[in-house]
N, C-alpha and C positions, 0 to 999 in steps of 0.2 A: 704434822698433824695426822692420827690415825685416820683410815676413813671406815664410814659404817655401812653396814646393811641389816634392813630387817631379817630377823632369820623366825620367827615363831612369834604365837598368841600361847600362851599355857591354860586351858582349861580342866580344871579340878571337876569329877566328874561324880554322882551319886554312881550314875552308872555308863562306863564307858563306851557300852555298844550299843545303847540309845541315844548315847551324845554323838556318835562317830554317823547312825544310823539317821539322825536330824540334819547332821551336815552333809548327808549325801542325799535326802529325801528334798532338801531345799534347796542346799546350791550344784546339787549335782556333783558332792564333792569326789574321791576318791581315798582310797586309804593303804598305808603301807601294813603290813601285817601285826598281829599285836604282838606285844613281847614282856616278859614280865621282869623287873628290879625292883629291889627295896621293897618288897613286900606290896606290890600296885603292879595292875597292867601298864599299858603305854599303847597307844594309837597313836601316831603321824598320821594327820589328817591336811588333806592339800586343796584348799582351794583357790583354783587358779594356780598362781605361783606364788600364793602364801598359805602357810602352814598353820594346822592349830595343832597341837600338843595336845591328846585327852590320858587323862589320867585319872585315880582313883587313891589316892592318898587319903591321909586323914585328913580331915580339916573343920573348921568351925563354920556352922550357916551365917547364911546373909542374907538381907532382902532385897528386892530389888528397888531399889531407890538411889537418888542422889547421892555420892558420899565424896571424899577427899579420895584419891590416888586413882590408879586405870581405872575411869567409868566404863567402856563400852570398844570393843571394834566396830572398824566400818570394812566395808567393801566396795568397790565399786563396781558398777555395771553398764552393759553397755544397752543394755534393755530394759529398760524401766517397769515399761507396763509387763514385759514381760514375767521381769522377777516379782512385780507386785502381784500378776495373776497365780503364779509357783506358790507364794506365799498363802495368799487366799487359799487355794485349793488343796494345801497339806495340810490346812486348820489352825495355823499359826498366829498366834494375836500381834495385831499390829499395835501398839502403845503411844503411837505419835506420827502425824503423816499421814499418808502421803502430801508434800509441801514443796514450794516453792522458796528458797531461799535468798529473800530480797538481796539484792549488788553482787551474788554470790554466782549466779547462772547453775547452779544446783539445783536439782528436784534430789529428797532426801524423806526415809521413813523408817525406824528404828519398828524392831520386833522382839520378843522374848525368845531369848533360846535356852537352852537347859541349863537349868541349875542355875538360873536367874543371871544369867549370860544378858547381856545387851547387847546389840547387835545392830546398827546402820545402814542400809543398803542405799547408795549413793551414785548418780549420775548427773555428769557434766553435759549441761546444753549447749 
């Protein structure tokens, strides 16, 4: 049996260096340099030791809401209050949370991120 690893998040970008600039404004993320193919930039974006992919292709809107297939990432943290103060203070809407997840020892609060990105920020008690 193969074995896997996560290797990327692929986010589709109106605009890529205000998506790459929200993932460094909030998680403090880092970025590989951009590079351009097929007609789109390309941002490697890294946080922590998961990647998000930004990019600038074509593609069809969405809203943000409930639907069938990838809803949302998560991340995890090892600061809670801390990432929820990060978030408050770069003007970020929280949409759910800050929560307590009953049986689960989780505290957990999703936020908007660009281009109607859903987003989780999750730590284990």
């Amino acid at each position: 049996m193969p074995n896997y690893t996560f290797n990327h998040v692929h986010h589709e970008a109106i605009d890529v260096y205000a998506a790459m600039d929200f993932y460094k404004r909030v998680f403090d993320a880092t970025s590989d340099e951009p590079f351009e193919r097929g007609g789109a930039t390309w941002i490697p974006v890294h946080i922590g030791n998961m990647q998000v992919t930004v990019t600038n292709r074509e593609f069809s809107p969405t809203k943000l809401e409930r639907y069938q297939g990838l809803d949302h990432f998560a991340v995890n943290t090892d600061d809670f209050e801390g990432s929820l103060k990060r978030v408050e203070e770069a003007n970020v809407h929280i949409w759910f949370g800050p929560v307590e997840v009953p049986d689960t020892g989780q505290r957990i609060f999703f936020i908007d991120g660009p281009d109607n990105m859903k987003i989780e920020i999750m730590e284990q008690m």
